[in-house]
C-alpha positions as CSV (number, residue, x, y, z in Angstrom):
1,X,0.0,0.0,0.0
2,X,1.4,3.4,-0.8
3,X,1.7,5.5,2.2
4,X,0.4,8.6,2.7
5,X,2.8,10.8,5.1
6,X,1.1,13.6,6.7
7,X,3.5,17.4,6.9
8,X,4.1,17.4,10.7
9,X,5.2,20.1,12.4
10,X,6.0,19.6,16.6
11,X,4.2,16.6,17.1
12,X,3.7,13.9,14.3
13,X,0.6,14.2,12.8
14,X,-0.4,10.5,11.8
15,X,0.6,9.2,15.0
16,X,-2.2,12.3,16.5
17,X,-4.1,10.6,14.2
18,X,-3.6,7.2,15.3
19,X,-3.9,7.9,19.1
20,X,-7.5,9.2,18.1
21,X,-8.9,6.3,16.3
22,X,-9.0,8.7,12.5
23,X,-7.0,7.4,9.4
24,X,-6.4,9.9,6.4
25,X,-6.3,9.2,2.8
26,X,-5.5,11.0,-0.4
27,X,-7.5,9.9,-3.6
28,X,-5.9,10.6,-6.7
29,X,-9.2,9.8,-9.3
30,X,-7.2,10.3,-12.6
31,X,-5.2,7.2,-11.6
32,X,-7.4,5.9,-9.0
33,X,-4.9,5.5,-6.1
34,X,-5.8,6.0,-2.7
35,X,-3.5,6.5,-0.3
36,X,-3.6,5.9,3.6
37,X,-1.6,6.8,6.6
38,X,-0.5,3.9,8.5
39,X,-3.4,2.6,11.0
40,X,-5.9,2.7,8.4
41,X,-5.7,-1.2,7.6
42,X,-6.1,-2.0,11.6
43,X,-9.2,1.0,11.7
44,X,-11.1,-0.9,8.9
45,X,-9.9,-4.7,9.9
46,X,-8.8,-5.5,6.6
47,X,-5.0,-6.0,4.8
48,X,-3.7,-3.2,3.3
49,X,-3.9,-4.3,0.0
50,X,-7.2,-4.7,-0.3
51,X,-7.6,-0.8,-0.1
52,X,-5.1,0.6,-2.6
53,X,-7.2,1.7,-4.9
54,X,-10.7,3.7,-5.3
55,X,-12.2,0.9,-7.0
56,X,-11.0,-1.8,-4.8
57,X,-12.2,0.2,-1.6
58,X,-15.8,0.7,-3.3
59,X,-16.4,-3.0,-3.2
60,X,-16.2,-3.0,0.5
61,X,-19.0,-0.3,1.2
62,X,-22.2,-2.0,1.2
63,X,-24.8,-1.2,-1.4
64,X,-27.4,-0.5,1.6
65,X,-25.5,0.7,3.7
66,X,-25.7,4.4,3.2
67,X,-24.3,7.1,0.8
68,X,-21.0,6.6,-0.1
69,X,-17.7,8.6,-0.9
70,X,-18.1,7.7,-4.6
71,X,-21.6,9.4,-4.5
72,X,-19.9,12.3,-2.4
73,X,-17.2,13.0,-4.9
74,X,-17.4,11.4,-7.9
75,X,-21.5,12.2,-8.8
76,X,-21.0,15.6,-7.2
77,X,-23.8,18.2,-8.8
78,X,-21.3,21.1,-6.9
79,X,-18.3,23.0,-8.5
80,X,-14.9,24.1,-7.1
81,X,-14.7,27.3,-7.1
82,X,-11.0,27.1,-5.7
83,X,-11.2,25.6,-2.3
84,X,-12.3,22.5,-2.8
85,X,-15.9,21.1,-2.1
86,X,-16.7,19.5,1.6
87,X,-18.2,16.3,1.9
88,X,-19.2,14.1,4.8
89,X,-21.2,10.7,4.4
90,X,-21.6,7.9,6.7
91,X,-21.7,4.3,5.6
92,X,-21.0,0.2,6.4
93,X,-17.8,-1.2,5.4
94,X,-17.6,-4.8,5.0
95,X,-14.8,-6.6,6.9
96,X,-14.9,-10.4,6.1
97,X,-18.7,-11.3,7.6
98,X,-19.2,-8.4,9.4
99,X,-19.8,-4.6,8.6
100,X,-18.7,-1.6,10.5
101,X,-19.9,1.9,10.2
102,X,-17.7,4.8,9.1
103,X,-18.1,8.6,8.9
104,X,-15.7,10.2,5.8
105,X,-15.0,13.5,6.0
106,X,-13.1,15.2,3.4
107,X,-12.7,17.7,0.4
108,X,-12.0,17.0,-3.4
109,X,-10.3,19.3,-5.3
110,X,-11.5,19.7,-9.4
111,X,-8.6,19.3,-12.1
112,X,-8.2,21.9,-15.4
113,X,-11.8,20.1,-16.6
114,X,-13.3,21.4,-14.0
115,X,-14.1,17.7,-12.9
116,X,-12.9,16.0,-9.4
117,X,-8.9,15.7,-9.9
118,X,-8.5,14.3,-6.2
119,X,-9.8,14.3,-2.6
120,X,-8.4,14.2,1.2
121,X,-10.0,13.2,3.9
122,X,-10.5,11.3,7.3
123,X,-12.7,8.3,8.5
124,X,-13.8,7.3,11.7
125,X,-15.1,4.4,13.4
126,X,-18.8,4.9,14.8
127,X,-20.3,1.4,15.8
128,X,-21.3,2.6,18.8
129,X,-23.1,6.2,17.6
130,X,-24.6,4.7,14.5
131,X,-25.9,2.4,17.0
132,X,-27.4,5.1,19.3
133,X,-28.8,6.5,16.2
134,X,-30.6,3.5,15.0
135,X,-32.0,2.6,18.2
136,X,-33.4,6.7,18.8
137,X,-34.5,6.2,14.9
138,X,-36.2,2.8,16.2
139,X,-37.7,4.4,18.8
140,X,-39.1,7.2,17.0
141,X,-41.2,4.8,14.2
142,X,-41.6,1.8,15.4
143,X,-43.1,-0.1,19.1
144,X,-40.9,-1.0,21.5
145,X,-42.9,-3.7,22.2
146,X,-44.0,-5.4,18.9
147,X,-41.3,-4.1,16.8
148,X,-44.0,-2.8,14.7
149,X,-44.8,0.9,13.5
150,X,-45.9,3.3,15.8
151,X,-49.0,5.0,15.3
152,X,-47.4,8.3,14.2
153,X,-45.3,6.6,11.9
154,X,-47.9,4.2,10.4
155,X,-50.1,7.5,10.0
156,X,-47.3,8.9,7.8
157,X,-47.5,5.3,5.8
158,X,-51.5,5.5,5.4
159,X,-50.8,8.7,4.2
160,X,-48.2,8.5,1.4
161,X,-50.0,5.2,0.5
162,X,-53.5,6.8,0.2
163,X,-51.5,10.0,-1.7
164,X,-50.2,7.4,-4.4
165,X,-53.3,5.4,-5.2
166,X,-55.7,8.5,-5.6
167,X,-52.4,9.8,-8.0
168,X,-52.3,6.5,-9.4
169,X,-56.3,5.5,-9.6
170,X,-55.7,2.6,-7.5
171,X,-57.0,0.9,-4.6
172,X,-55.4,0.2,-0.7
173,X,-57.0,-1.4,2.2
174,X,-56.7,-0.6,5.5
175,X,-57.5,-3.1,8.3
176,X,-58.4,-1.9,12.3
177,X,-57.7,-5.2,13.9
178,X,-58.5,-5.2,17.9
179,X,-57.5,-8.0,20.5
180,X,-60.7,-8.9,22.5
181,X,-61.3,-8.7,25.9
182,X,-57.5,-7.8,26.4
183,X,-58.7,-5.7,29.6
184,X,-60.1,-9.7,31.0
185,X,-56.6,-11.3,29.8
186,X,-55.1,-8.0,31.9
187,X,-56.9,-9.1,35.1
188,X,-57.0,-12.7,34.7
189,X,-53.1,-13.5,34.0
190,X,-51.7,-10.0,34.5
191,X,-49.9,-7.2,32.8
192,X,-46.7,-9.1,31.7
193,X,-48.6,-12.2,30.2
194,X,-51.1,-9.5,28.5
195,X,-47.6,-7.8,26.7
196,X,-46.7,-11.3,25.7
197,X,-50.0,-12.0,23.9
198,X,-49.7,-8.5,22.2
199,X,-46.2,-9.4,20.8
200,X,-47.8,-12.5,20.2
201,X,-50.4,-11.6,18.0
202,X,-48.6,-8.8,16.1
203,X,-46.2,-11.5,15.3
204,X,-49.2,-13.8,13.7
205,X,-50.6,-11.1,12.1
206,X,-47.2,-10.0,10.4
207,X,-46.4,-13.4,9.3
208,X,-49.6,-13.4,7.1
209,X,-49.8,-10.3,5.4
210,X,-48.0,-9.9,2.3
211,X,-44.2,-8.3,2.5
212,X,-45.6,-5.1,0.7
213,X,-47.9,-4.6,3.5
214,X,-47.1,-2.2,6.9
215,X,-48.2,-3.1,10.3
216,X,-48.5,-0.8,13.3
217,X,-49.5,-1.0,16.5
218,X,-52.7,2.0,16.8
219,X,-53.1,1.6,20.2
220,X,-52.8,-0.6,22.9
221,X,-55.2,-3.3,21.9
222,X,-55.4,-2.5,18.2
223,X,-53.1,-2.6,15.3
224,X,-53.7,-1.4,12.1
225,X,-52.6,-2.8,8.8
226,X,-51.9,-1.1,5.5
227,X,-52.7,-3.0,2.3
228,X,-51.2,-1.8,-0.9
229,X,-52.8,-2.5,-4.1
230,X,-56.2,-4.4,-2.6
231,X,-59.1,-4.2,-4.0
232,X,-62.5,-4.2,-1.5
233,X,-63.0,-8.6,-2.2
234,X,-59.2,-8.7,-1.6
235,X,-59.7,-6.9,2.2
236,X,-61.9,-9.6,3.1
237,X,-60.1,-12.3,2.4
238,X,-56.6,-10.6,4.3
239,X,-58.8,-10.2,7.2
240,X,-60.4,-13.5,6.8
241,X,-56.8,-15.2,6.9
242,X,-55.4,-13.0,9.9
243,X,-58.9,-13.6,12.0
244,X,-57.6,-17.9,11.4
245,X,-54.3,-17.0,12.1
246,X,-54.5,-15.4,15.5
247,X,-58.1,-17.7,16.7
248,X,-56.8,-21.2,15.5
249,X,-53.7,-21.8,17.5
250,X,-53.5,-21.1,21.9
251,X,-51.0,-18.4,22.5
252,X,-48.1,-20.1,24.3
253,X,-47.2,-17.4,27.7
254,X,-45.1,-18.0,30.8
255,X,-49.2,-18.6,32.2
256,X,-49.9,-21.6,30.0
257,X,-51.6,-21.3,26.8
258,X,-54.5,-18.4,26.4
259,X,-57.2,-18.4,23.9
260,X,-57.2,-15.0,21.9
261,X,-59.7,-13.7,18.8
262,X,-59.2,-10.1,17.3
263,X,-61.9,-8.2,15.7
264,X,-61.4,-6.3,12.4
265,X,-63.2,-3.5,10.8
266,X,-61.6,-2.4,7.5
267,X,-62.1,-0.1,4.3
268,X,-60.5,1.0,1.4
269,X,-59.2,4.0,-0.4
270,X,-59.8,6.1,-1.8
271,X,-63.6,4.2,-2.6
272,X,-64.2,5.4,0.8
273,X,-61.9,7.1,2.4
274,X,-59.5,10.0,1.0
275,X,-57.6,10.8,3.5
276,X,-56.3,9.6,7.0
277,X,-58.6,11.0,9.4
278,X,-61.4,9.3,7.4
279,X,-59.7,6.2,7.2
280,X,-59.5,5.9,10.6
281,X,-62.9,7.0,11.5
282,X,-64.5,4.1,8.7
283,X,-62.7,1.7,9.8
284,X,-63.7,2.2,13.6
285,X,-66.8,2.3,12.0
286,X,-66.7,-1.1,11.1
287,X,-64.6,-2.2,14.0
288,X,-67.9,-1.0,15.9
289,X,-70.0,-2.8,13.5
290,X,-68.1,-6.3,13.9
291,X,-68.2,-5.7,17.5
292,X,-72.0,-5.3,17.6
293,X,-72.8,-8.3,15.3
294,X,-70.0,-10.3,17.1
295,X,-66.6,-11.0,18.5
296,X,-64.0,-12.4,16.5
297,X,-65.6,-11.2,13.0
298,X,-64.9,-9.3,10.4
299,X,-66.8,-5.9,8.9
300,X,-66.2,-3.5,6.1
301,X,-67.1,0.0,6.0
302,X,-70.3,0.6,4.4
303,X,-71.9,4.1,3.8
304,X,-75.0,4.6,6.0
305,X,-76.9,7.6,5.0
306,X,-78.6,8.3,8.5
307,X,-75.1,7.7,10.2
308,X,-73.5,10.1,8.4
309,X,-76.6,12.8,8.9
310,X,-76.4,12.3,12.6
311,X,-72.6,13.1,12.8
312,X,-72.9,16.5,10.8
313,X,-76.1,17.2,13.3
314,X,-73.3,16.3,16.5
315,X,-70.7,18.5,14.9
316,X,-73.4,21.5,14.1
317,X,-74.5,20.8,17.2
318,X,-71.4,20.8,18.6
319,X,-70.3,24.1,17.5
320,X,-73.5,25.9,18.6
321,X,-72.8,24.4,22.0
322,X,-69.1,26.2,22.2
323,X,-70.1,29.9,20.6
324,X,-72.7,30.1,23.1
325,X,-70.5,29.3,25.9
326,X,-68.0,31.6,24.4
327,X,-70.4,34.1,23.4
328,X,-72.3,33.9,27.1
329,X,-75.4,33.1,25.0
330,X,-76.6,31.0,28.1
331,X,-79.4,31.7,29.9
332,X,-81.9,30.5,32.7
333,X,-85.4,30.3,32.5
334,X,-87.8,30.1,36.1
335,X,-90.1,27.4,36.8
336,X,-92.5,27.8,40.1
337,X,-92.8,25.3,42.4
338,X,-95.6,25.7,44.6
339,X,-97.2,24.5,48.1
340,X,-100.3,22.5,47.5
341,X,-102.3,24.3,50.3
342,X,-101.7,28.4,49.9
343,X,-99.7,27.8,46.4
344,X,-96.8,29.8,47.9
345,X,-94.0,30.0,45.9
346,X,-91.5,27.3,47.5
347,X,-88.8,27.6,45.3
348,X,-87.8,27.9,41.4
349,X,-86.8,25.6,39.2
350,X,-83.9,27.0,37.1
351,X,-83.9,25.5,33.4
352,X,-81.2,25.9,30.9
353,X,-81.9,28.3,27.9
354,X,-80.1,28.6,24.9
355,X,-80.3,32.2,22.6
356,X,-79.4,31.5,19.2
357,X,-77.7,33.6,16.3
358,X,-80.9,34.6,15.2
359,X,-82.6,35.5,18.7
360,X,-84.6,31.9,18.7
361,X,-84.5,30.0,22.0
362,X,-83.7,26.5,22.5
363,X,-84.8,25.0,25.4
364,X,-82.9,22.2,27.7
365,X,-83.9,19.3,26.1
366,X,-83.2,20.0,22.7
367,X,-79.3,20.7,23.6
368,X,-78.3,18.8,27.2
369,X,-79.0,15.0,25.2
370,X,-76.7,16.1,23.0
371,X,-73.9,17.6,24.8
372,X,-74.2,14.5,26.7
373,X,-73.0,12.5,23.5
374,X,-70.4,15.2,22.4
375,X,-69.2,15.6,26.3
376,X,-69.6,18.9,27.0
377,X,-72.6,18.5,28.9
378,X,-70.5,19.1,32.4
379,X,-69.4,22.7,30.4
380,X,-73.0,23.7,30.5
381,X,-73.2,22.2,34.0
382,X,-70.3,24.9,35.1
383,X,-72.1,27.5,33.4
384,X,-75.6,26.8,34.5
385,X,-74.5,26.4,38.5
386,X,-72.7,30.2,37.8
387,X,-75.8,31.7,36.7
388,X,-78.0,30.4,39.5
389,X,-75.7,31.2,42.3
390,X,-75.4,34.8,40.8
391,X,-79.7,35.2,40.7
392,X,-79.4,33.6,44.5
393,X,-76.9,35.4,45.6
394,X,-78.4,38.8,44.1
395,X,-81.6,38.2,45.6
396,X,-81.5,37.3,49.7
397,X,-85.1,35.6,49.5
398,X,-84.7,33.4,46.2
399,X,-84.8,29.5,46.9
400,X,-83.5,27.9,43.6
401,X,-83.2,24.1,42.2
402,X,-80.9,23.1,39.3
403,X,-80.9,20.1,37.6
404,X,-77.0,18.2,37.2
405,X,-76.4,15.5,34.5
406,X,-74.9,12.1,35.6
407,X,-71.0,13.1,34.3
408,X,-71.2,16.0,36.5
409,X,-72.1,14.1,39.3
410,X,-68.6,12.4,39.6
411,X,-66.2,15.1,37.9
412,X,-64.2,17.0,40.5
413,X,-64.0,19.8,38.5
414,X,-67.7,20.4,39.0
415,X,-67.4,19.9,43.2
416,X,-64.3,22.2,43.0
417,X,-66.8,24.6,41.1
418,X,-69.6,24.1,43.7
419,X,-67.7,24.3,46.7
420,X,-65.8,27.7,45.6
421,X,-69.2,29.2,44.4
422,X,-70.5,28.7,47.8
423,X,-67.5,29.6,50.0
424,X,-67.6,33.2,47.7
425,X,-71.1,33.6,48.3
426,X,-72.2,33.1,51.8
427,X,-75.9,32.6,52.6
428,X,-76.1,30.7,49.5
429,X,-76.3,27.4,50.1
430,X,-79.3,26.5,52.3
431,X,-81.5,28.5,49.7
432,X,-80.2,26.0,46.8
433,X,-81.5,22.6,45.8
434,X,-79.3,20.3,43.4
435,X,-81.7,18.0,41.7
436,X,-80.4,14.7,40.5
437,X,-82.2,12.2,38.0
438,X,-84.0,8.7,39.2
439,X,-82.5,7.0,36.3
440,X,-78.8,8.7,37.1
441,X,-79.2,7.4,40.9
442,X,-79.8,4.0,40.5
443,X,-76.9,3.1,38.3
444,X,-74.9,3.4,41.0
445,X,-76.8,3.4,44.4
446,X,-73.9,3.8,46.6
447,X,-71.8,6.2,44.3
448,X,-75.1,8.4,44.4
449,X,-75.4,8.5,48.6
450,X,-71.9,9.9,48.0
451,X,-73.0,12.6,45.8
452,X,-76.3,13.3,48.2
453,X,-73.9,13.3,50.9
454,X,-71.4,15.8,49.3
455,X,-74.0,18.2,48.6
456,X,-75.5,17.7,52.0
457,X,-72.6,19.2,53.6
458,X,-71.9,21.6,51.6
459,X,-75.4,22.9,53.2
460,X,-77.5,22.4,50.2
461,X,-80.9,20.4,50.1
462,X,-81.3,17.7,47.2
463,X,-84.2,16.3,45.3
464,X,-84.4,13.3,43.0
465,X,-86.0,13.9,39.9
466,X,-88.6,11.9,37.9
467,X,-89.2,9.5,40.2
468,X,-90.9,6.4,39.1
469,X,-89.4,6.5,35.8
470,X,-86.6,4.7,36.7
471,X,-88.5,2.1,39.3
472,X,-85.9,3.0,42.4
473,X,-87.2,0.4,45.5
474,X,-88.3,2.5,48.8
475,X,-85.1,0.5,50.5
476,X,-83.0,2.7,48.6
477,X,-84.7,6.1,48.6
478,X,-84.2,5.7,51.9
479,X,-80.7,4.8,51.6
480,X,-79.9,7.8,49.4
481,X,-80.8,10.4,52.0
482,X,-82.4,13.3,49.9
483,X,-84.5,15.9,51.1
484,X,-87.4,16.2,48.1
485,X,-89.1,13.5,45.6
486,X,-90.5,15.0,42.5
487,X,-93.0,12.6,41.2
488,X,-92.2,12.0,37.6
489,X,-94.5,14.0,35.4
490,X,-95.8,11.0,33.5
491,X,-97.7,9.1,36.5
492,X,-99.2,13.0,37.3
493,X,-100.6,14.2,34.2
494,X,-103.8,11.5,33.9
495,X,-104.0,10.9,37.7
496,X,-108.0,11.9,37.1
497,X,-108.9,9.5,34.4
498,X,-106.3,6.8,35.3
499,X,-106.8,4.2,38.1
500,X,-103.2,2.7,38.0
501,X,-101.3,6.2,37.8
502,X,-103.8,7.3,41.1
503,X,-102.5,3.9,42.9
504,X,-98.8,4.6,42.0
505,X,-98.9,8.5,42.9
506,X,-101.0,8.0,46.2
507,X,-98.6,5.0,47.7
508,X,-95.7,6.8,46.3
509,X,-96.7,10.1,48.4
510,X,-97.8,7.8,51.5
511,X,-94.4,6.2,51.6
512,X,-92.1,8.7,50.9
513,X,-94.3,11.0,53.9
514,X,-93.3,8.3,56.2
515,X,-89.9,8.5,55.2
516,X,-89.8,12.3,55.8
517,X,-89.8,13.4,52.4
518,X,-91.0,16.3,50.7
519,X,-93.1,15.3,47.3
520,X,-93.6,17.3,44.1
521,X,-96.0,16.4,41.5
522,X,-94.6,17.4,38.0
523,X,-97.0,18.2,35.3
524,X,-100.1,19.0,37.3
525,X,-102.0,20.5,34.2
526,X,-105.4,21.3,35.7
527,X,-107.3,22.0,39.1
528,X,-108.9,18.1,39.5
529,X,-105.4,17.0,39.6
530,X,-104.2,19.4,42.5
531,X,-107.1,18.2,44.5
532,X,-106.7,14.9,43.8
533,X,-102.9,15.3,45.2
534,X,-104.0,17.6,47.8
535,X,-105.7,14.4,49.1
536,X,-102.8,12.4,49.4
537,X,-101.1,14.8,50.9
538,X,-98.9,16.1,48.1
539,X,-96.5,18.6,49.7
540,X,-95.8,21.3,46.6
541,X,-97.2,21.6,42.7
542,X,-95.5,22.0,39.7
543,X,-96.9,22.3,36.1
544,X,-98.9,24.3,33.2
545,X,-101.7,24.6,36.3
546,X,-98.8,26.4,38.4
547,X,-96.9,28.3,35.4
548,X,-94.3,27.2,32.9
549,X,-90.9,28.5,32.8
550,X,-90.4,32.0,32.0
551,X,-86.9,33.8,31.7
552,X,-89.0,36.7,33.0
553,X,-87.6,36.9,36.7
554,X,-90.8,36.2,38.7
555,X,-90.0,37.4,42.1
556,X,-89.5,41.0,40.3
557,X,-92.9,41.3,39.6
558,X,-93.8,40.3,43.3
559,X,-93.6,41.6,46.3
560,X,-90.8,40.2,48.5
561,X,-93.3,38.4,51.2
562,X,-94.5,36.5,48.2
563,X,-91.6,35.7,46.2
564,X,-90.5,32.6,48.2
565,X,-91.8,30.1,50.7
């Protein structure tokens, strides 16, 4: 090998060099020599003869293994302008069966053609930071756990894959696939075993897709699989062979064997689907859809006219629910609840109202059931509790109630809301009345005597609403502990010409009076109704007899020895 000696001056440079773990090189291209101080054979673990010469190098970098100097120099699309052009490129050299990575680092000079003439540079040894840097690159695309894509990365997939088959006028697949009941394996054999059927089952479901395919892990029971080139019969039979391949076989864990099924929901592009968040949300449609019809099946998107109606109708919706909490287009209308023997005013019932763009109202219960299924019915909640503790606390003789949906109920944010309305506003709190649904209390019976208890000592009274429509046994009325049963309207409103509702309302009232509760009858429409419920000893009224809600302010209108009971 012809060596290349380094000018020196003080200390010698190759042997600087050499204590550093560098080797440098001169490349002459017009004859193709390369030249090499002397540690470069023992930094690249080969004989010296075997790089002597720019060609016979070459054949040692590895085709896959990066760019290399021949690409940096020889295929340059830069000119010398005098100086010479930097270059730096990283790449595996073979050495006998193994490859290690190098970082070159130089600058080649152009000859009278204006073409590279020759190069100097340096290379380095970086096993160990090419290693860092695959592992950081692993863990920024793919699961640690499966080996698989991550969701980010397998989005980026979808994408580009979608992209080319709308350029192309093709068609791709895209496959939800979800591990059942992986929350029962999780309990049943425990977190570590539950990881190994994950692996597990990414590891089936790789092995039978084809090697154009991508897998990813979505989430942590679901992976999603990208089909390129599949037309909609093709997607069926992929998910047909992956629902065999995971269900046929146990899954061997450190527990013993364990039974697993997935679930697929799937749908192609661009038929479908356009773009990745629709691809998504179809093929959790049909993910849904398999679920529904049944566990360990398969379902592919199909367009559902009504569906799709309802969703624009929750996003409308949606939006109208926001600008009005923004624009502070809330409101409350007043409903009087009266005693059944001077009909005094006991207290108001404060219901939500909505002002529109366009000056229309709309009432509770066109917009609480669906900020319910949007979730942002505890929003309103906030809002709604504000605006009654600023009419109570503006007026020293009001007595309010205010209904609270089931999410509110158990979201801390709401107490924390409560509580700091009432410590600000002193005197509050035995003058309000938090009403709670029949149907919201016995879904949990002892998470709701929490809630009445809560309230309780904040100082507030509490009434169960609509009761009867949710059938709530008299052992656990009693168990609850609230202050006020308001009969649900439904039983009240034929209580003259019905038989049945007259049995239900009058033991209803008799029990509850020997529980010491207060009853209201909702929906008392005329003056045979109030008597009839004066005789069973109804406590207060409430209904189109009494008054509707108005967003008038009632008690303004009143003088303040009539305003409340």
């Amino acid at each position: 090998m012809t060596r290349f000696e380094l000018p020196a001056s003080g200390p010698d440079a190759a042997e600087i060099l050499r204590s550093i773990g560098d080797a440098a090189y001169h490349w002459q291209l017009d004859t193709d020599v390369l030249s090499w101080t002397g540690n470069a054979a023992a930094l690249l673990g080969v004989d010296a003869a075997e790089i002597v010469s720019g060609a016979a190098y070459a054949r040692r970098v590895a085709v896959e293994g990066g760019q290399s100097r021949v690409d940096a120099i020889a295929r340059s699309s830069q000119r010398d302008g005098g100086e010479g052009v930097a270059y730096q490129v990283q790449y595996a050299f073979k050495c006998g069966d193994e490859a290690i990575w190098v970082e070159d680092t130089g600058r080649w000079f152009a000859g009278p053609d204006g073409r590279p003439h020759h190069a100097h540079g340096l290379i380095r040894r970086i096993d160990e930071r090419h290693e860092a840097e695959r592992r950081l690159t692993q863990l920024a695309k793919f699961d640690p756990l499966t080996g698989e894509l991550n969701r980010p990365y397998l989005n980026e997939v979808l994408a580009a894959t979608v992209e080319e088959v709308v350029r192309f006028r093709e068609s791709c697949g895209f496959l939800l696939i979800s591990i059942d009941h992986l929350g029962r394996l999780n309990e049943a054999y425990g977190f570590d075993v539950t990881e190994e059927v994950i692996a597990q089952v990414a590891k089936r479901i790789r092995a039978r897709l084809r090697g154009k395919d991508h897998l990813g892990r979505f989430s942590g029971n679901k992976f999603g699989a990208v089909l390129t080139r599949c037309t909609p019969d093709e997607l069926a039979v992929a998910a047909e062979r992956l629902l065999a391949g995971v269900r046929d076989e146990p899954i061997v864990t450190a527990a013993g064997p364990v039974a697993v099924t997935v679930t697929i929901g799937g749908v192609t592009a661009p038929r479908h689907a356009r773009s990745v968040a629709e691809v998504v949300s179809r093929a959790l449609d049909a993910l849904h859809g398999a679920r529904t019809k049944r566990y360990g099946s398969f379902a592919a998107y199909r367009p559902n006219i009504e569906r799709d109606a309802m969703r624009r109708e929750s996003v409308r919706a949606t939006d109208e629910i926001v600008s009005a909490l923004n624009d502070r287009r809330i409101a409350l209308a007043f409903e009087p609840v009266v005693e059944t023997a001077g009909r005094e005013v006991a207290f108001y019932e404060c219901l939500m109202r909505v002002y529109r763009p366009d000056g229309a109202i709309a009432h509770a219960n066109e917009i609480i059931p669906i900020a319910e299924q949007v979730g942002l019915v505890r929003m309103v909640d906030y809002r709604v509790l504000e605006l009654v503790v600023a009419e109570l606390a503006s007026e020293p003789v009001l007595k309010a109630s205010v209904n609270v949906s089931p999410a509110s109920t158990v979201d801390p944010d709401w107490w924390t809301c409560l509580a700091g309305l009432l410590r600000t506003n002193s005197g509050v709190a035995e003058r309000l009345i938090i009403e709670i649904t029949e149907t919201a209390a016995i879904q949990d019976i002892d998470d709701a005597r929490g809630f009445v208890t809560r309230v309780k000592d904040l100082g507030c009274r509490i009434a169960i609403d609509d009761f009867g429509a949710g059938h709530t046994s008299f052992r656990n009325l009693r168990k609850l502990g609230v202050d006020i049963v308001k009969i649900d309207g439904a039983f009240v409103q034929n209580i003259v010409k019905s038989a049945d509702d007259r049995a239900f309302v009058h033991t209803l009232i008799d029990l509850t009076r020997r529980l010491g509760l207060k009853t209201v009858a909702e929906w008392v429409q005329d003056e045979q109704a109030a008597a009839v419920l004066a005789g069973f000893g109804c406590d207060y009224l409430q209904g189109a007899l009494i008054g509707l809600a108005n967003i008038d302010r009632p008690w303004v209108r009143t003088s303040a020895n009539t305003a409340c009971g």
